[in-house]
PAVO-371197 format. One record per residue (C-alpha): y, x negated, z; residue number from 0. Coordinates in steps of 0.05 Angstrom, whole numbers, m for minus. Each point is the difference from the previous one (the first is absolute). Example, Ala and Ser with C-alpha at 12.3 -4.5 7.8 and 13.67 -1.06 7.14 Angstrom:
! PAVO-371197
        v        u        w   num
      m90     m246      156     0
       69      m27      m13     1
This chain:
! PAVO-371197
        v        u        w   num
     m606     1227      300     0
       44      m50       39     1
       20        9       69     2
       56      m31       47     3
       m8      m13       61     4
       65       m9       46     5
        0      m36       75     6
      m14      m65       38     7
      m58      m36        5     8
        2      m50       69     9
      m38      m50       32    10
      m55       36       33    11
      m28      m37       72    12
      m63       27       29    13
      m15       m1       68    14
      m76      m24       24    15
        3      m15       69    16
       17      m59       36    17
       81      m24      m25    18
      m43       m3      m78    19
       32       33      m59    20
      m18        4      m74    21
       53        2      m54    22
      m13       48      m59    23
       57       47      m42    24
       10       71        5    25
       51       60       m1    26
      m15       69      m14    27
       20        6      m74    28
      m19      m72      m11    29
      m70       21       25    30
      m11       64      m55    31
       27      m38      m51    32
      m54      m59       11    33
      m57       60       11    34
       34       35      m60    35
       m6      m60      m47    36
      m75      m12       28    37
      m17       75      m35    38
       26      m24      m62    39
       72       31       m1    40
       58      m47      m40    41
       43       m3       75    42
       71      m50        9    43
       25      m11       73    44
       76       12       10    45
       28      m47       55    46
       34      m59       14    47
      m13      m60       38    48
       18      m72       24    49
      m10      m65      m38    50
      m51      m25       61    51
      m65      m13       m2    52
      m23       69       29    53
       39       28      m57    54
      m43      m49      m51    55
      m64       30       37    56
       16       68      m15    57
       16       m9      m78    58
      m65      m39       m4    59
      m24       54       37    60
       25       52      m51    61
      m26      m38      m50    62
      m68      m20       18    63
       m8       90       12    64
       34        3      m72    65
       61       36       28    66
       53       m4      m42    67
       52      m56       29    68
       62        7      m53    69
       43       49       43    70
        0      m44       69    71
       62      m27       15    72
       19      m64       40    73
       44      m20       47    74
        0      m76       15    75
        9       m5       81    76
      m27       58       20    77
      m68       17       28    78
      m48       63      m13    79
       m7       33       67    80
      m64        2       43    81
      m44       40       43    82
      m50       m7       50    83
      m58       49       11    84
      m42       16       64    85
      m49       37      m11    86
      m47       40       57    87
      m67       17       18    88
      m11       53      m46    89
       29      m31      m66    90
       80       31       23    91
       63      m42      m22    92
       66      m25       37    93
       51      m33      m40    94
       53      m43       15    95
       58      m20      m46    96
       47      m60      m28    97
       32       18      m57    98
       81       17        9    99
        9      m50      m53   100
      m43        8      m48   101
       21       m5      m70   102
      m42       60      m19   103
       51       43       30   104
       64      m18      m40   105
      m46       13      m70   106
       53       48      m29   107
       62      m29       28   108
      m25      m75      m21   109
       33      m25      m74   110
      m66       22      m32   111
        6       64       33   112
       29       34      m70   113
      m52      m29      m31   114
      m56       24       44   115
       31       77       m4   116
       m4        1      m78   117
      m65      m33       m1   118
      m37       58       42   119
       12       47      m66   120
      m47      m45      m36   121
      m62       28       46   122
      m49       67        4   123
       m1        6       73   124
       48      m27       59   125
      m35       m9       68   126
       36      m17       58   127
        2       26       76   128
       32       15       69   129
       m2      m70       17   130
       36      m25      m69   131
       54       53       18   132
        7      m34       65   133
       16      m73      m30   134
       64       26      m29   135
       73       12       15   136
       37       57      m21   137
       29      m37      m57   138
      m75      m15      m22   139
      m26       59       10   140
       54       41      m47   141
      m19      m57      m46   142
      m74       15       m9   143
        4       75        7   144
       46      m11      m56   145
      m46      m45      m33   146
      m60       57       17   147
       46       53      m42   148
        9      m31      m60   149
      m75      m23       m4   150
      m24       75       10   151
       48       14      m57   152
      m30      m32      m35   153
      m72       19       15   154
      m20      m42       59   155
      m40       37       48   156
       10      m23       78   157
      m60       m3       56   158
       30      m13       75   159
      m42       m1       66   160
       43        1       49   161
      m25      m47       53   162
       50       16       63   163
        6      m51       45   164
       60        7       49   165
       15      m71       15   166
       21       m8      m75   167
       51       44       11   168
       69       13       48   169
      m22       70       15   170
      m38       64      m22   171
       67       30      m42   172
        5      m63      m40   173
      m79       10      m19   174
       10       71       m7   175
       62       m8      m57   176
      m28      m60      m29   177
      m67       37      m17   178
       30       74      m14   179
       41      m45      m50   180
      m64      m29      m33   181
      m49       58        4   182
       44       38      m54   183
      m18      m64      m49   184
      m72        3       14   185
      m58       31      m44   186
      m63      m30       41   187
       11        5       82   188
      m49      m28       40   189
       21        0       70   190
      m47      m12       66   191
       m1       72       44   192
       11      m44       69   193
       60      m45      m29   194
       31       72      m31   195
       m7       41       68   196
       35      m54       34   197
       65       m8      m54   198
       m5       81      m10   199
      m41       46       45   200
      m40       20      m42   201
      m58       48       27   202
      m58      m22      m32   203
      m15      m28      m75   204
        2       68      m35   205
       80        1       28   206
       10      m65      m24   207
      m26       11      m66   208
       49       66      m12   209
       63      m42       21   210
      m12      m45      m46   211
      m17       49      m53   212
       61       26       20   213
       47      m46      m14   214
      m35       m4      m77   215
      m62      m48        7   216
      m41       13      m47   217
      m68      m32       29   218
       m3      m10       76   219
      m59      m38       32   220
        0        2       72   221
      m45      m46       37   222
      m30       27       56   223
      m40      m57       42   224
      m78       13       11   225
       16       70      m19   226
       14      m22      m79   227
       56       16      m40   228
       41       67      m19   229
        4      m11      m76   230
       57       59      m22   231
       18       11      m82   232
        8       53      m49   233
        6       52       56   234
      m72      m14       31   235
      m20      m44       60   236
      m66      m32       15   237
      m21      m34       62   238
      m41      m59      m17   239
      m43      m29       48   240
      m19      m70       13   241
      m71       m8      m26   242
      m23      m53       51   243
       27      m15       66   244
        9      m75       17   245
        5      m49       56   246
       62      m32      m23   247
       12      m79       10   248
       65        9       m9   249
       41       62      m29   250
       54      m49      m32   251
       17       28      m73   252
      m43       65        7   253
       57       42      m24   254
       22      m58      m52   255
      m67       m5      m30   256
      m12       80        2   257
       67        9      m37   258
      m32      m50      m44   259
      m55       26      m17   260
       32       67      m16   261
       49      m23      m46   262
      m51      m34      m42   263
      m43       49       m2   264
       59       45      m16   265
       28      m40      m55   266
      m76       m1      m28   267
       m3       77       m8   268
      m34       14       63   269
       14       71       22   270
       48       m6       71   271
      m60       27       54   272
      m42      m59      m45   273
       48      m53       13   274
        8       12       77   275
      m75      m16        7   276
       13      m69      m40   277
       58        2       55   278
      m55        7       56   279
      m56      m46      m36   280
       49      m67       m5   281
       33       17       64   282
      m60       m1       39   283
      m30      m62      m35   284
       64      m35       23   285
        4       21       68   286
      m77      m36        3   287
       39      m63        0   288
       52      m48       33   289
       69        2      m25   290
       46       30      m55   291
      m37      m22      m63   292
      m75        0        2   293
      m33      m56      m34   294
      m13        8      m73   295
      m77        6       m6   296
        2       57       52   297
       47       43      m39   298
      m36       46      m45   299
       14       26      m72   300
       40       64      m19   301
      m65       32      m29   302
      m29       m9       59   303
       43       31       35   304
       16       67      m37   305
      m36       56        1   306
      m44       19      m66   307
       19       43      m34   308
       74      m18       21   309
       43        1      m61   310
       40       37      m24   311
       80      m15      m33   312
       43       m6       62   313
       44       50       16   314
C-alpha cells in the first residue's frame, strides 16, 4: 500500500523559557506521514517549498525518515512558513503563525500543479486535513477536490482529520463549505470531537459520528480526549478507551500520531476498534516527549503496538 500525504511542513520554534528557542519541522500531515513511514507504510509528502536552506532541511529531513521526496515542488525565493509553540504547565499548546507566503499553499495552482493532480491516482490512500484545506484558494481548492475525484475513480481511498483551527480561515462559512465540499470525497474521517463542536455544534461524539455518516463516510473515528475515541463503521459504534492515562510533556502531534497509528494498523488488516488502540498506544508514547517528532529510538514498532490477535483483511 502507498499513501499520500498532502500539506505543509514549517519551521517548528520551541519555546523553553528565557528569549531561547529550538528549531525542529513539523505540520500536521507532515507529522503522520513521518509516524506513518516509522510503522513501515510506503508514505510521499505532497507540498511545495522554497529553494532556502530551511527548505534543504526539510527534504533531508524527508529523506533521512524515508519519506518519499519526488512530489515536492520548489519555488526559488520563497520561504516555508513558521511557527512558534508555548507550551504550559500541564503539557497544553499555543501557536503562533508566519506563513501567508508559503509556497505550500499555491501547490495546485503552481506549473507543477497538473502534474501533482494526476500523480495522486498513482496511490492507495490520500491523507490530508482541515489545516491543508486552509492553505488554499478557491482556485486550489476546486483543483484538488478535482484531483481527489478522479483518484477515487479510480480506486483511491481518502482519510481526512479535520483539524479546525479558526485563524486559518476568514470565517466559520468558509470552513463550513470548504469541508461539506470535502467530506463527500472522503472514505476514512477522523475528526477531533472539540475542533468539530466548535465548526458544527455538534452535541457530543455519537452526533458527530451520524453527520458524518450522513453525508456517506464510510468509517468515522472520532477522537474524544482522555475519554478515547468513537470508532463508527458498518452500522456499529464502539467507544474505545484509552488504556493508560499519561502525564503529557507535551500534547504536540497526539492526534497526528493517533491517526497514524490507525491507518497503519488499518492498512495491515487490523479490525477498526483494533486500530484505534494502536491510535491510543503511539499517541500517548508521543505526547511523553518534547516536540512534533519524537526521537527515533523512542518510537516503537507496529507489532508492538497492535493488539494480538488483531488481523484481519481491512474493511
Amino acid at each position: 500500500m502507498k499513501v499520500a500525504a498532502i500539506g505543509e511542513c514549517m519551521m517548528e520554534f520551541r519555546h523553553h523559557g528565557q528569549g531561547r528557542y529550538d528549531l525542529a519541522y513539523g505540520g500536521d500531515t507532515f507529522n503522520t506521514a513521518v509516524y506513518m513511514r516509522r510503522l513501515g507504510i510506503a508514505v510521499d509528502y505532497i507540498t511545495a517549498l522554497g529553494g532556502d536552506p530551511f527548505s534543504e532541511d526539510i527534504v533531508s529531513l524527508c529523506r533521512d525518515e524515508r519519506v518519499g521526496t519526488e512530489h515536492i515542488a520548489r519555488v526559488p525565493g520563497r520561504l516555508p512558513g513558521l511557527y512558534l509553540i508555548n507550551t504550559d504547565a500541564v503539557g497544553e499548546r499555543t501557536f503562533f503563525y508566519w506563513r501567508d507566503r508559503s509556497p505550500a499553499r499555491e501547490v495546485f495552482e503552481l506549473d507543477s500543479g497538473p502534474r501533482i493532480a494526476k500523480v495522486l491516482q498513482q496511490f492507495d490512500l490520500i491523507y490530508l486535513s482541515g489545516i491543508t484545506l486552509s492553505l488554499y484558494s478557491q482556485q486550489g481548492l476546486t483543483a484538488l477536490f478535482s484531483a481527489l475525484d478522479q483518484a477515487r475513480a479510480r480506486g483511491c481511498r481518502v482519510a481526512f482529520d479535520g483539524n479546525y483551527r479558526p485563524a486559518g480561515w476568514p470565517d466559520v462559512a468558509a470552513t463550513r463549505s470548504a469541508f461539506d465540499a470535502m467530506i463527500r470525497r472522503v472514505d476514512i474521517v477522523l475528526p477531533t470531537f472539540d475542533d468539530e463542536r466548535l465548526l458544527y455544534g455538534d452535541a457530543d461524539a455519537l452526533g458527530c459520528a451520524q453527520r458524518c455518516l450522513e453525508a456517506g463516510v464510510e468509517e468515522v473515528v472520532v477522537k474524544d480526549g482522555s475519554r478515547g475515541c468513537l470508532v463508527a463503521v458498518s452500522g456499529e459504534n464502539h467507544v474505545v478507551g484509552v488504556e493508560i492515562l499519561v502525564d503529557p510533556v507535551d500534547t504536540t502531534a497526539a492526534g497526528d500520531s493517533f491517526n497514524a497509528g490507525y491507518l497503519a494498523a488499518r492498512l495491515n488488516g487490523a479490525r477498526p476498534e483494533n486500530a484505534a488502540r494502536v491510535g491510543h498506544r503511539l499517541a500517548g508514547t508521543v505526547i511523553r516527549h518534547p516536540g512534533a517528532i519524537i526521537p527515533r529510538e523512542a518510537m516503537p514498532v507496529l507489532d508492538d503496538l497492535m493488539p494480538h490477535p488483531a488481523r484481519r483483511t481491512a474493511t
